[in-house]
Backbone bond lengths (Angstrom), bond angles and torsions (degrees), N, CA, C in turn:
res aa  C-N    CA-C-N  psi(-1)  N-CA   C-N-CA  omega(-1)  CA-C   N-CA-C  phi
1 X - - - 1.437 - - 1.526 108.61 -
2 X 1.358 111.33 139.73 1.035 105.71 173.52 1.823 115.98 -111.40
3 X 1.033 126.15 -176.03 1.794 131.82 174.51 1.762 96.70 -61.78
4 X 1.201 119.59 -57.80 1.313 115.38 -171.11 1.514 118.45 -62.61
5 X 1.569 127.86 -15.26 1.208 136.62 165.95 1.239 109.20 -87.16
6 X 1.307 128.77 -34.28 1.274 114.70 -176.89 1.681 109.02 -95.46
7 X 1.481 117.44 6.41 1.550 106.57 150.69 0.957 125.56 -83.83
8 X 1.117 107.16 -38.71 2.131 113.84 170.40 1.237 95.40 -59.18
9 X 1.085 136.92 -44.96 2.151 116.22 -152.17 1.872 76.12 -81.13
10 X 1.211 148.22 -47.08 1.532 145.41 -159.36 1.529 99.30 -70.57
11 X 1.463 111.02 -48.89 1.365 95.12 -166.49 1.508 103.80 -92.10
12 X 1.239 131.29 28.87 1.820 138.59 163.98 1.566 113.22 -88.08
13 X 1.182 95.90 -28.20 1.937 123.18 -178.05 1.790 96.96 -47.47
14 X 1.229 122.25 115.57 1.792 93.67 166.49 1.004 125.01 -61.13
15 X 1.592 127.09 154.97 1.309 128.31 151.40 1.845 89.32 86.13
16 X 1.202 139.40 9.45 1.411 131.34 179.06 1.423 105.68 -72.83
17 X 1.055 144.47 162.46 1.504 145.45 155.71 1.602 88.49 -135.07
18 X 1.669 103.75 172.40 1.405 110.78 -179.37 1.347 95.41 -135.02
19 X 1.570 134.90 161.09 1.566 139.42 154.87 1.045 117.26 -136.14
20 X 1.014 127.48 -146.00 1.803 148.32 174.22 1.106 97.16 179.00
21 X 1.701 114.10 85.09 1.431 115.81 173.10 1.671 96.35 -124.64
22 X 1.229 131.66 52.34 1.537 136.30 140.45 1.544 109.03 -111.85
23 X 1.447 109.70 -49.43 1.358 117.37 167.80 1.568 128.09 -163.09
24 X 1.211 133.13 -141.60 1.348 119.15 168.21 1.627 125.99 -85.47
25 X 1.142 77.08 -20.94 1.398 84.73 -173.91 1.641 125.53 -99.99
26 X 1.665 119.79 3.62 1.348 114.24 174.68 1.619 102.23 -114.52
27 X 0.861 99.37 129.30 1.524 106.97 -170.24 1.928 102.45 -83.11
28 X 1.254 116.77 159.51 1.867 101.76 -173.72 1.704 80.36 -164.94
29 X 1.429 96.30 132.30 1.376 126.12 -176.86 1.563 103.39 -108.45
30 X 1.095 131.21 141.21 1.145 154.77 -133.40 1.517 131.04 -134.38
31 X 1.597 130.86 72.33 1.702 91.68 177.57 1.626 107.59 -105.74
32 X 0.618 107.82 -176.10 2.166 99.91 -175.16 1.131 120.82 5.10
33 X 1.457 124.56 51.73 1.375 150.63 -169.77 1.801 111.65 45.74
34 X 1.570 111.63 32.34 1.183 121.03 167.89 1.022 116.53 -89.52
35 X 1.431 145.22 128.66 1.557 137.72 170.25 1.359 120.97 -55.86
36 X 1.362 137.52 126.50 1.714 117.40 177.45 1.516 92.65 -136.60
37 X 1.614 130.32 12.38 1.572 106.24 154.88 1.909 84.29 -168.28
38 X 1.196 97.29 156.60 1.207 100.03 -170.65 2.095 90.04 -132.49
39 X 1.446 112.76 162.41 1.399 90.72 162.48 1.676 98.84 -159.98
40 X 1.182 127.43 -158.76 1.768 135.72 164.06 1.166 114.20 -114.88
41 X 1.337 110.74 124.14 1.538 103.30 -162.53 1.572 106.77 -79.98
42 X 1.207 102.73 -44.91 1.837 123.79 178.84 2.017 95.64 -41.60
43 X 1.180 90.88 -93.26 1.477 99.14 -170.00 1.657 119.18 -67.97
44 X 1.477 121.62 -26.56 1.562 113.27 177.63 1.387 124.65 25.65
45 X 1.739 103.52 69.44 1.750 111.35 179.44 1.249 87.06 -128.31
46 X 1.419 143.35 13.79 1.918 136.81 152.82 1.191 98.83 -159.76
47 X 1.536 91.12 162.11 1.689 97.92 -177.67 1.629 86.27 -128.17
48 X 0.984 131.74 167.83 1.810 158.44 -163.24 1.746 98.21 -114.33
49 X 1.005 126.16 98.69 1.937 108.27 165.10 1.507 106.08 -114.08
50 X 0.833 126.52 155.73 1.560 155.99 163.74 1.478 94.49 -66.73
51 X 1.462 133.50 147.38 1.520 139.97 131.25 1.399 108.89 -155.05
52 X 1.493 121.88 168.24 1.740 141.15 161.96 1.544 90.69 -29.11
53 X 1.486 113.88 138.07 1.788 118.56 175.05 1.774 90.96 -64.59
54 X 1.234 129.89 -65.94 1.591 117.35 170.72 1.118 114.31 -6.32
55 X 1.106 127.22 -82.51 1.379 161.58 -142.75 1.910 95.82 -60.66
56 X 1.174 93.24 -52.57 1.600 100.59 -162.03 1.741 105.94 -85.92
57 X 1.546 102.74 -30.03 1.816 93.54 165.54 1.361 96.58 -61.17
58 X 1.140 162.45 -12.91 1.451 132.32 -119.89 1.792 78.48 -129.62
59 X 1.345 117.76 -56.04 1.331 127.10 -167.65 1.752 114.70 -65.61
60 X 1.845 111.80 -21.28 1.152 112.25 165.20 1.456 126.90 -71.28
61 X 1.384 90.63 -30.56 1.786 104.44 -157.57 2.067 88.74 -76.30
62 X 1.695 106.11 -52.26 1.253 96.36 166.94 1.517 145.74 -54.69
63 X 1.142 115.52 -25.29 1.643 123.56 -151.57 1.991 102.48 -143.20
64 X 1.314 101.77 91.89 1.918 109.96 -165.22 1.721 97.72 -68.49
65 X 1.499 118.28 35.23 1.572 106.70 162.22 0.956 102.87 -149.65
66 X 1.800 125.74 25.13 1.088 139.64 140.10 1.621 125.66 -65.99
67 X 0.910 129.35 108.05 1.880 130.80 -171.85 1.233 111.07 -127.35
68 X 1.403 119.87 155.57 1.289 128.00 172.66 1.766 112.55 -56.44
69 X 1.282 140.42 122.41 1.357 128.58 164.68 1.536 138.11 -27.74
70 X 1.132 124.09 100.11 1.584 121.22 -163.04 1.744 103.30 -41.11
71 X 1.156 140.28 169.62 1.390 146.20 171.03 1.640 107.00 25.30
72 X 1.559 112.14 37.01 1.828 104.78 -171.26 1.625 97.46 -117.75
73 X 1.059 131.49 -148.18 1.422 158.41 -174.08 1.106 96.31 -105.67
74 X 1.209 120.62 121.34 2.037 123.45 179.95 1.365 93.79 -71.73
75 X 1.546 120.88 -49.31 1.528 141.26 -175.73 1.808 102.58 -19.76
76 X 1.513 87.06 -61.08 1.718 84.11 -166.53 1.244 89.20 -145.07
C-alpha cells in the first residue's frame, strides 16, 4: 500500500475530511472531526487506525505487525 491508496480508500469514507493540524507532515483523516487514522506523509512506514477496543485486542493477538499506537489510546 501506498499513502496515495490509502487517501483515496479514507477520503471515499463519507463525511471524512483530512488535515495536518499537528504539523506538515502527519496527515489525519477525519470523520465528525474524530480522528480514525492518522499517518507520515514524508516517510509512510505505519499508519495509526481507530477501531471497537474488541476489535483491536482481537487484531493484535492475531496479526504480529499489529501494535498498540505510539502516543495514542491503547483502548482503541
Amino acid at each position: 500500500m501506498d499513502i496515495e491508496f490509502l487517501r483515496d480508500y479514507c477520503l471515499n469514507k463519507k463525511i471524512t475530511t483530512e488535515s495536518t493540524p499537528f504539523d506538515y507532515n502527519t496527515l489525519v483523516f477525519k470523520v465528525y472531526g474524530k480522528i480514525f487514522c492518522i499517518c507520515d506523509i514524508d516517510s509512510f512506514e505505519s499508519i495509526n487506525l481507530k477501531c471497537e477496543p474488541e476489535k483491536a485486542i482481537y487484531l493484535r493477538e492475531e496479526f504480529n505487525g499489529i501494535n498498540p499506537g505510539y502516543h495514542m489510546n491503547k483502548k482503541h
